[in-house]
C-alpha positions as CSV (number, residue, x, y, z in Angstrom):
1,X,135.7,36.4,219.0
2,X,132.6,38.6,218.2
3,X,133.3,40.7,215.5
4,X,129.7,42.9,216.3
5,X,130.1,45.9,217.8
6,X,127.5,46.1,220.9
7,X,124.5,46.9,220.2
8,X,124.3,50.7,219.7
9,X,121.4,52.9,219.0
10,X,121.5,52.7,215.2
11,X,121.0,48.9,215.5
12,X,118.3,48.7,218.3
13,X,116.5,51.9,215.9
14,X,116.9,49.1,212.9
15,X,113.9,48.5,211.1
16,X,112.4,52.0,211.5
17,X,113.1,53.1,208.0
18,X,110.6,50.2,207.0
19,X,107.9,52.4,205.6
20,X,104.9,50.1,206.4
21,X,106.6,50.4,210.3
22,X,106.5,53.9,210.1
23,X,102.4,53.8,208.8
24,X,101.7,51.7,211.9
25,X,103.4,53.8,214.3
26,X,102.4,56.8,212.8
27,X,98.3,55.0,212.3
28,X,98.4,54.1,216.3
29,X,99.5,57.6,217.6
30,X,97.6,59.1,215.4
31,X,94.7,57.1,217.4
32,X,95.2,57.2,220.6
33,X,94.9,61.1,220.2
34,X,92.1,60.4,218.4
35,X,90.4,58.3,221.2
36,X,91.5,61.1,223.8
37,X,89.4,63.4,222.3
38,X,87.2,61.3,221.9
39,X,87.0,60.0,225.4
40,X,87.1,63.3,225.7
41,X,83.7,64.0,224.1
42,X,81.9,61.1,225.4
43,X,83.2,61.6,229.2
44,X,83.6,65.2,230.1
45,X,82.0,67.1,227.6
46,X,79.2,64.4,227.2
47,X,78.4,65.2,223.6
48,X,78.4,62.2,221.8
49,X,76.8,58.9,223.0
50,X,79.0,56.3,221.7
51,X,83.2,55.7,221.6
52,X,85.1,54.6,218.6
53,X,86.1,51.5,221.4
54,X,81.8,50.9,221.3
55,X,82.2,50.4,217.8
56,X,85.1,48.2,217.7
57,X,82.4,46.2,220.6
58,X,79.8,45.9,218.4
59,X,81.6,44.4,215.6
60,X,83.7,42.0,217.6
61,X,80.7,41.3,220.4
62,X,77.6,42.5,218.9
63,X,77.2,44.9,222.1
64,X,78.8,47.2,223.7
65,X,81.6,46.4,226.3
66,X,80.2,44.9,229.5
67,X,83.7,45.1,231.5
68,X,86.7,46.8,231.8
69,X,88.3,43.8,229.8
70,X,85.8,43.7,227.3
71,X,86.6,47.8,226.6
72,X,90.3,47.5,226.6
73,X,90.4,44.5,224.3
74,X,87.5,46.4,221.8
75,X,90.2,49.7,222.5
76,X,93.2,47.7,221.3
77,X,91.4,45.9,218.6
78,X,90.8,49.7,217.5
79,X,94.4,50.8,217.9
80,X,95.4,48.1,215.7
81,X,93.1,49.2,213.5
82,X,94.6,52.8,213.3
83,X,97.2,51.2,212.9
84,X,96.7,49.3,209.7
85,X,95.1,52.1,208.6
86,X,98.3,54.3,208.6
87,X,99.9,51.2,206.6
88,X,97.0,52.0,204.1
89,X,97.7,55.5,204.1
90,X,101.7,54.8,203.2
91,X,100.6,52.3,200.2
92,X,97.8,54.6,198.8
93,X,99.7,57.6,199.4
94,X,103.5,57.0,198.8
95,X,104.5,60.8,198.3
96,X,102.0,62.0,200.8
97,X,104.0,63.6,203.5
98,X,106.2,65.6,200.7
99,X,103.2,68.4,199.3
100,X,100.2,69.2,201.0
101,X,100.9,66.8,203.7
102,X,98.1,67.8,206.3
103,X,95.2,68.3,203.2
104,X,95.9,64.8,202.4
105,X,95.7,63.3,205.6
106,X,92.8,65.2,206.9
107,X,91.4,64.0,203.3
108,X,92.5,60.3,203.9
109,X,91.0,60.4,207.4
110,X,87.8,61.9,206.5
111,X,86.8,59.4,204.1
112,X,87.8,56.5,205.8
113,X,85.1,57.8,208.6
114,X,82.5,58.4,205.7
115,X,83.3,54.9,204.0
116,X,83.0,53.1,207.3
117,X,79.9,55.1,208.2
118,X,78.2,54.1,205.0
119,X,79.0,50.6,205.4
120,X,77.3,50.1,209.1
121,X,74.3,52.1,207.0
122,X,74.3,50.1,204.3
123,X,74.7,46.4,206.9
124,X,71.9,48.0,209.1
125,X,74.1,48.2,211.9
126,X,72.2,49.7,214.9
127,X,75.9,52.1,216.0
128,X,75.5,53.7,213.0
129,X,72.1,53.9,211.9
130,X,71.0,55.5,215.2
131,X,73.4,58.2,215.1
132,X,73.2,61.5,217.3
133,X,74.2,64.8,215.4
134,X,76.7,65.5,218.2
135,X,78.2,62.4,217.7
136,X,78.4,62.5,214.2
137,X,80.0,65.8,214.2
138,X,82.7,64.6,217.8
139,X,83.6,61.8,215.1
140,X,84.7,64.3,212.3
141,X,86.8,66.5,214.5
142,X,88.4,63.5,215.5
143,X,88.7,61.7,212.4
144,X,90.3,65.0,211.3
145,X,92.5,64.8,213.7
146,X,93.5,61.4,213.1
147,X,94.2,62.4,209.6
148,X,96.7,65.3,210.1
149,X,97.8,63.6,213.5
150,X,98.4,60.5,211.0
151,X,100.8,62.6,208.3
152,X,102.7,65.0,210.6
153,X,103.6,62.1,212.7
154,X,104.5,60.2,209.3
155,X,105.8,63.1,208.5
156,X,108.5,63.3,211.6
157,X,109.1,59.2,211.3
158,X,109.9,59.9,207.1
159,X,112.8,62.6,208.5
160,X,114.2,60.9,211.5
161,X,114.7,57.9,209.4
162,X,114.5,57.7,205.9
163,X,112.9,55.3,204.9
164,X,115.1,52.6,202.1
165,X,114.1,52.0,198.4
166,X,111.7,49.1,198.6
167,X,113.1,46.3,196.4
């Protein structure tokens, strides 16, 4: 005799209140519309020379990709990326999605870019050193938009399911 009801909605949805859950979520689709416009850029508009998934290549391979499977591990390695970053923004940020919501993620995702920017300066790395104009500029639209795409979706998450006082 099962005393469990069957499994409904509310218990496959389990879980989503987690706030760091939420970040993730929130972090990856906030990057894969980041990396559509930026594919975006790079493929149709042809304005900037390099790919956020070029970067991701030179820091796990030294190059960028050679093959199809070489990009779309470098693009998932990225994803994740966006991902843990969204965590990031939920620990650094905890009331962020209640006032000013979208300053604070453009804000968030705006620095990051600048911070990561003036590291590969800093460690001499090629990707960033030899930087276009046009690129530089495609990456801060997009790194605006992962920033407010990053805090509206956290946004929706944080009202669909509240999340639980951490303990």
């Amino acid at each position: 005799m099962n005393d469990r009801p069957a499994a409904g909605r509310d218990e496959v949805m389990d879980g989503m209140d987690d706030r760091q859950l939420q970040g993730f979520l929130a972090g990856v689709a906030a990057g894969v519309v980041k990396d559509l416009l930026d594919c975006f850029s790079y493929g149709v508009l042809h304005f900037t020379s390099y790919r956020y998934l070029d970067f991701a290549a030179q820091i796990l391979y030294g190059r960028k990709p050679s093959f199809w499977w070489d990009a779309l591990f470098a693009q998932g390695i990225e994803l994740f990326f966006c991902g843990l970053l969204g965590v990031l923004f939920v620990r650094a940020m905890p009331g962020a999605t209640k006032r000013n919501a979208l300053f604070k993620g453009w804000f968030f995702g705006v620095t990051v870019w600048l911070f990561l920017c003036s590291l590969g300066v800093i460690y001499d790395i090629p990707f960033f050193t030899k930087t276009k104009w046009q690129t530089s500029n495609s990456d801060f639209i997009t790194s605006s938009a992962y920033g407010i795409i990053l805090a509206l979706t956290l946004s929706y998450l944080e009202r669909r399911f509240p999340p639980r006082p951490e303990r």
